[in-house]
Backbone as a chain_set.jsonl record, in Angstrom:
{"seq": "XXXXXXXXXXXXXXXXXXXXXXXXXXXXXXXXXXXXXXXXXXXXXXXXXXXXXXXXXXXXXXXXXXXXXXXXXXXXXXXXXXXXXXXXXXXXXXXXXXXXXXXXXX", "coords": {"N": [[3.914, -80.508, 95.866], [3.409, -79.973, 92.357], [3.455, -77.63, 90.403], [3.367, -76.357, 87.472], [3.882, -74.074, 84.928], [3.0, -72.917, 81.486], [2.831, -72.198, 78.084], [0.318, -71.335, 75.446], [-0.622, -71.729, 72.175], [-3.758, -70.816, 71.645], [-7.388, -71.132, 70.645], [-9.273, -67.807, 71.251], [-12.261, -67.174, 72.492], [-12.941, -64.606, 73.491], [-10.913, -63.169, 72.008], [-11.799, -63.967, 69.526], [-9.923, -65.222, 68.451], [-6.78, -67.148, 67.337], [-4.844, -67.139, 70.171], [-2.17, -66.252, 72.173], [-1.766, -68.126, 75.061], [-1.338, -68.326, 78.628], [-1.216, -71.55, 80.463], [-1.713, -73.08, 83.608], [-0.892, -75.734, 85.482], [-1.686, -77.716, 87.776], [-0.432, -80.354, 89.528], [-1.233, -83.074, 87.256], [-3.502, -81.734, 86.472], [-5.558, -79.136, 85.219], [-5.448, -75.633, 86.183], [-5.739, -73.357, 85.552], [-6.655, -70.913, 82.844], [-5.812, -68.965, 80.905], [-5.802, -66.017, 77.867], [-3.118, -64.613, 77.222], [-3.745, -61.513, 75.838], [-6.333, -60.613, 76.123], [-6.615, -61.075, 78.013], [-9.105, -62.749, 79.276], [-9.602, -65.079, 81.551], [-9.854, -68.427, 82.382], [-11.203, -70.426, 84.756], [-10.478, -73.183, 86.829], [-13.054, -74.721, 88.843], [-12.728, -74.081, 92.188], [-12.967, -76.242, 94.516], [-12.681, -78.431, 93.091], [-9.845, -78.057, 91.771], [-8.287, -78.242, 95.019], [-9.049, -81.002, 95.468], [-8.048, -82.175, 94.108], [-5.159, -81.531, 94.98], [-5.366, -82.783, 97.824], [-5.561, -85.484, 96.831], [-3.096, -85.387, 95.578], [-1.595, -85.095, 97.757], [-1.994, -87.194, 99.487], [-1.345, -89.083, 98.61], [1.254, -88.886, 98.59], [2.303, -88.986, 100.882], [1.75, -91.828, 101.86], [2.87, -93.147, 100.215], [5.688, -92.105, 101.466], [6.892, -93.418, 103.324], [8.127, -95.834, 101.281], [9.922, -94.52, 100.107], [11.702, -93.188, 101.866], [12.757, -95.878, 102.397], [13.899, -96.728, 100.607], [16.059, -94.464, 100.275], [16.971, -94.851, 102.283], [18.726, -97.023, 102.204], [20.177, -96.319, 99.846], [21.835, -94.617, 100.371], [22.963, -94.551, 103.033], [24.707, -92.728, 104.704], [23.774, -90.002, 103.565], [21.792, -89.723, 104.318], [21.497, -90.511, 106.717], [22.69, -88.251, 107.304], [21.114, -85.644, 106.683], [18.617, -86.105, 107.822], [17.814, -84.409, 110.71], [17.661, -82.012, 109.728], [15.643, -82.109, 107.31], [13.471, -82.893, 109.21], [12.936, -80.359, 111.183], [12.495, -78.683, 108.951], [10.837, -79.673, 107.463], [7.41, -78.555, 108.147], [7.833, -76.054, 107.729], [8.268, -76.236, 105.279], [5.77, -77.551, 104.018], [3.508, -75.369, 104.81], [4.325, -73.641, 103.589], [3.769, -74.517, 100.638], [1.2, -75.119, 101.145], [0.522, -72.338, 100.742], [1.25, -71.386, 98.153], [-0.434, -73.275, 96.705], [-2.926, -71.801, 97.45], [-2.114, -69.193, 96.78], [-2.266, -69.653, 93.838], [-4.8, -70.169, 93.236], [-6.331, -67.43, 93.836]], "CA": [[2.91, -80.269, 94.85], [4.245, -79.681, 91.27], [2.413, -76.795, 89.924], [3.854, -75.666, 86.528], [3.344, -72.639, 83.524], [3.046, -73.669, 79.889], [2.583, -70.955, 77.048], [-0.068, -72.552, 74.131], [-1.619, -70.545, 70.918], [-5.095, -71.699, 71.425], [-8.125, -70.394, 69.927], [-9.463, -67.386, 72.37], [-13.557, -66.947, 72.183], [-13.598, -63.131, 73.532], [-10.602, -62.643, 71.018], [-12.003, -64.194, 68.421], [-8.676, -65.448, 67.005], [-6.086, -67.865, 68.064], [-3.551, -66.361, 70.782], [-1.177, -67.104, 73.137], [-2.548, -68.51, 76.621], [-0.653, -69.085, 80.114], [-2.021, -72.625, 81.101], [-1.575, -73.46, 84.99], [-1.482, -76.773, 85.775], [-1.444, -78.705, 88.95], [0.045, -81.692, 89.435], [-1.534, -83.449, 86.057], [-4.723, -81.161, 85.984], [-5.235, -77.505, 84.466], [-6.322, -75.049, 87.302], [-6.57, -71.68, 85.036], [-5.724, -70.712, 81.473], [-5.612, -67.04, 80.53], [-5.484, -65.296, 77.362], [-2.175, -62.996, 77.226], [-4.4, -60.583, 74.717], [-7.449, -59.823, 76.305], [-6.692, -61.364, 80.265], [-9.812, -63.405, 79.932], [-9.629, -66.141, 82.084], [-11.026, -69.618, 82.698], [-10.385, -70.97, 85.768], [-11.273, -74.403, 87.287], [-13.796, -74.404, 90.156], [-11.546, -74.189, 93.652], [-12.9, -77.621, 94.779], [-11.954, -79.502, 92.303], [-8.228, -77.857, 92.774], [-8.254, -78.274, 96.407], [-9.249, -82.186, 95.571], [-6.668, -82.533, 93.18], [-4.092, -81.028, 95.692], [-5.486, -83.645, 98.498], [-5.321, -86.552, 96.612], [-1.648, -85.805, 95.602], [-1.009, -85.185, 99.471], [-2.531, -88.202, 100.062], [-0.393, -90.187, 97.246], [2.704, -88.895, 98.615], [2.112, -89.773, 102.151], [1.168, -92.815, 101.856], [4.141, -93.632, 99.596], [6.659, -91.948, 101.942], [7.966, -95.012, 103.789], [8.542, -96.895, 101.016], [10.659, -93.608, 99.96], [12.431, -93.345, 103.043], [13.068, -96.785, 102.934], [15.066, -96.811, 99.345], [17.045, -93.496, 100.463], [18.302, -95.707, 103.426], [19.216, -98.608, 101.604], [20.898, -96.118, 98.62], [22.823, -93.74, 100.707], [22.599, -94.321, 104.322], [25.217, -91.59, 105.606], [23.549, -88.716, 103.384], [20.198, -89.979, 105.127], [21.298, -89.401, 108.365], [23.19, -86.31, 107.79], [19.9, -85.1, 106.252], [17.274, -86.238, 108.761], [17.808, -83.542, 111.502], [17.293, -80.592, 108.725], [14.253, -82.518, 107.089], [12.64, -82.824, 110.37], [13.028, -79.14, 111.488], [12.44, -77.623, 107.802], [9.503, -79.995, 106.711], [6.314, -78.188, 108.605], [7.511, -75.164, 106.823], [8.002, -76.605, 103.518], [4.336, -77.827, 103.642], [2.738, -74.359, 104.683], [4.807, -73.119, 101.871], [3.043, -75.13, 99.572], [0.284, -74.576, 100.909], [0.239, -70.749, 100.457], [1.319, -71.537, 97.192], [-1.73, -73.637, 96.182], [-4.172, -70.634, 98.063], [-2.223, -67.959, 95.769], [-3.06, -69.966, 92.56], [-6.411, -70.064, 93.332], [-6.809, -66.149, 93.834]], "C": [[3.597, -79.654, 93.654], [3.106, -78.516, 90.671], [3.518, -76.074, 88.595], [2.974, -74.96, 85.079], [3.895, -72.972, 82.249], [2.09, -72.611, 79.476], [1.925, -72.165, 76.115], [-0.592, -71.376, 73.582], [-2.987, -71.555, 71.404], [-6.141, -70.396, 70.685], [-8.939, -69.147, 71.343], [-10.955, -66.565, 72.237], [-13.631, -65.157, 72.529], [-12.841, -62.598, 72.794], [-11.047, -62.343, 69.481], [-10.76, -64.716, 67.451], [-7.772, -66.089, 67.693], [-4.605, -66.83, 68.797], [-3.293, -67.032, 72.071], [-2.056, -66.931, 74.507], [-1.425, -68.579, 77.794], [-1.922, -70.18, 80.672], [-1.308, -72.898, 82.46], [-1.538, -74.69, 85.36], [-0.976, -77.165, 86.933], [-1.489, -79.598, 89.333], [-0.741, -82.009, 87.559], [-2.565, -82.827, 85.826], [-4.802, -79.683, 85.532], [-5.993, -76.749, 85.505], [-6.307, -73.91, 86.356], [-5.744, -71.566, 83.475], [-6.283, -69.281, 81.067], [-4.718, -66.643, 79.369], [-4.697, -64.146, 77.592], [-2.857, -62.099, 76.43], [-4.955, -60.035, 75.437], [-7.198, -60.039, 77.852], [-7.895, -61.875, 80.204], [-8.96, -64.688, 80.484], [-10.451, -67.671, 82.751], [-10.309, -70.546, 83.685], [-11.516, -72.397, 86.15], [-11.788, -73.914, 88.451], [-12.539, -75.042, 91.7], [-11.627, -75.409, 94.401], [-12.365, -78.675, 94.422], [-10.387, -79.643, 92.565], [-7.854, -78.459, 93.929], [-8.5, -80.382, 96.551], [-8.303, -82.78, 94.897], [-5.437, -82.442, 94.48], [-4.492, -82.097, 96.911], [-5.256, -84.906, 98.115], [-3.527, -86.621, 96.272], [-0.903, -85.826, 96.802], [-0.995, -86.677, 99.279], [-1.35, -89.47, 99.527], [0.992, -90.175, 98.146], [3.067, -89.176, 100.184], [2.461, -90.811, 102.803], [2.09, -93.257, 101.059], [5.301, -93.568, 100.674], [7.327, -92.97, 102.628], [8.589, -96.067, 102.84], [10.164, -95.534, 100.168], [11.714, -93.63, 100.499], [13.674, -94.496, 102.801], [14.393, -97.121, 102.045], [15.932, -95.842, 99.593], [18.057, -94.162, 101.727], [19.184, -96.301, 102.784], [20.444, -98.01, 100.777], [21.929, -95.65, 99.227], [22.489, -93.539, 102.333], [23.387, -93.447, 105.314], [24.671, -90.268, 105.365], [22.368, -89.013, 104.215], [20.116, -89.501, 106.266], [21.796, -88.376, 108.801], [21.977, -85.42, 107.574], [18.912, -84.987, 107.147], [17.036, -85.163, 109.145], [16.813, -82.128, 110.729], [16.069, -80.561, 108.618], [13.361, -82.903, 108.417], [12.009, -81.438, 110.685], [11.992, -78.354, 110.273], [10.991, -78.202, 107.608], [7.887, -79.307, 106.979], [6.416, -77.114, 107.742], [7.832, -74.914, 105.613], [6.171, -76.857, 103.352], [3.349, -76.419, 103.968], [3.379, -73.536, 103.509], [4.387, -73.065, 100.637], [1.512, -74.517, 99.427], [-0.322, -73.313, 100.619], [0.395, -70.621, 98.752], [0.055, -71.828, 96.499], [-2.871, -72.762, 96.61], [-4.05, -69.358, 96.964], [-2.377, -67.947, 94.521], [-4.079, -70.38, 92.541], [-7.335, -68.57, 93.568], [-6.642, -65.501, 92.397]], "O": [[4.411, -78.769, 93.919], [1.913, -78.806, 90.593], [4.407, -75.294, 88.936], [1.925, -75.244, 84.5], [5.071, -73.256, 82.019], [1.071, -72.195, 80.026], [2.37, -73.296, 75.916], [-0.929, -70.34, 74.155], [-3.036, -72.784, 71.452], [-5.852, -69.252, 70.335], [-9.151, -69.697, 72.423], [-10.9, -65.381, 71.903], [-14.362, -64.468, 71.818], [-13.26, -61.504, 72.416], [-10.916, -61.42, 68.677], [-10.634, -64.662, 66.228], [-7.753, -65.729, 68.87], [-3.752, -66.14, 68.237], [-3.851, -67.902, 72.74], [-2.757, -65.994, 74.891], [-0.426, -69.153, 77.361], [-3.043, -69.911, 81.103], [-0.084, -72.935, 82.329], [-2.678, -74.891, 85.777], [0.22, -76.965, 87.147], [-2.604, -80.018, 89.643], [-0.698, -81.084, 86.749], [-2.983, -83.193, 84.727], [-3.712, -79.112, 85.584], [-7.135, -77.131, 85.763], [-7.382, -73.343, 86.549], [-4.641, -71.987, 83.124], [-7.462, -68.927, 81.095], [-3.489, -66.715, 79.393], [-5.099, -63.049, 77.98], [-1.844, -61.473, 76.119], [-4.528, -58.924, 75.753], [-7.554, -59.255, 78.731], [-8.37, -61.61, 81.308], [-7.94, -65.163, 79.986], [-11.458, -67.739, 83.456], [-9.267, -71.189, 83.554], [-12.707, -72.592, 85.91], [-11.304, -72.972, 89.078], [-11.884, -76.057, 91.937], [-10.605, -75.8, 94.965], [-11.784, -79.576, 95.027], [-9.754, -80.539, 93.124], [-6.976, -79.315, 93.814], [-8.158, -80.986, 97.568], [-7.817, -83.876, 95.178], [-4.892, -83.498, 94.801], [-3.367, -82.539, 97.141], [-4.728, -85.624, 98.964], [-2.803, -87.567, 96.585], [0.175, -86.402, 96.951], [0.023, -87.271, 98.927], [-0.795, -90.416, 100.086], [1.674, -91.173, 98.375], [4.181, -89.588, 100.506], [3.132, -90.943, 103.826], [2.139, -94.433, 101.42], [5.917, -94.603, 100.927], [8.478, -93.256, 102.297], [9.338, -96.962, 103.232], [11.25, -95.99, 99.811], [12.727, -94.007, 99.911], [14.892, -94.346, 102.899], [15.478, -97.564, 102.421], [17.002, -96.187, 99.093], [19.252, -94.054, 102.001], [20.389, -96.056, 102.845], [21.515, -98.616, 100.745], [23.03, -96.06, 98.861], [21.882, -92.57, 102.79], [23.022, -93.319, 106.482], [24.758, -89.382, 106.214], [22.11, -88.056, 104.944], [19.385, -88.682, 106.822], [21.698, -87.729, 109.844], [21.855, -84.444, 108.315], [18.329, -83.916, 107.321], [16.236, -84.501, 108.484], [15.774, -81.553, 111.054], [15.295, -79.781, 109.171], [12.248, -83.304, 108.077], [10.802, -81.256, 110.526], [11.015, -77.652, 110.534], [10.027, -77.436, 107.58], [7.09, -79.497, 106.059], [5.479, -76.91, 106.97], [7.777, -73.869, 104.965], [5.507, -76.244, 102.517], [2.321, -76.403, 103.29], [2.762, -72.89, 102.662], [4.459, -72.178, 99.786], [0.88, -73.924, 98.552], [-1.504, -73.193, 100.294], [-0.301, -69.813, 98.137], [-0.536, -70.982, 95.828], [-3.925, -73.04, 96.039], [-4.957, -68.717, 96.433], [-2.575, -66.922, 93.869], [-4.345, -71.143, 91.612], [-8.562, -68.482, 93.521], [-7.016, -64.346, 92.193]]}, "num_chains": 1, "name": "protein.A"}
């Protein structure tokens, strides 16, 4: 899940005056944007997030074999020196994430 922080001047209604924001976004959608001035914040509703964050599961899933299939084809000794690791490591790469996507939603 790509979740990245982008600084914008926008205009800020409880400032009254354009100032700098932290925008949140996840994967291609904006989950919270917060005035550095005052700390209001406008956050997206947690469903929506949480639907966003399923459908990019879902995307990347559902791609992975054809993934796989080009990392064979490109480099088939790093592949299988790799496997073992990515087997082991991957369950707790994905609760990783997911704690991730739970603590940008608090």
């Amino acid at each position: 899940m790509n979740i990245t922080k982008m600084q914008a001047e926008l205009f800020c209604v409880n400032c009254n005056q354009d100032t700098l924001h932290d925008v949140i976004y996840l994967e291609e959608s904006i989950e919270r944007i917060s005035c550095t001035a005052c700390e209001t914040t406008l956050e997206i509703d947690e469903k929506l997030v949480l639907s966003t964050y399923a459908a990019a599961l879902f995307k990347r899933i559902n791609t992975k074999p054809k993934r796989i299939n080009e990392e064979m084809k490109n480099e088939l000794s790093k592949f299988l020196c790799s496997i073992p690791i990515r087997l082991v490591t991957k369950p707790y790469r994905m609760v990783k994430e997911f704690k991730n996507i739970k603590n940008i939603m608090k």
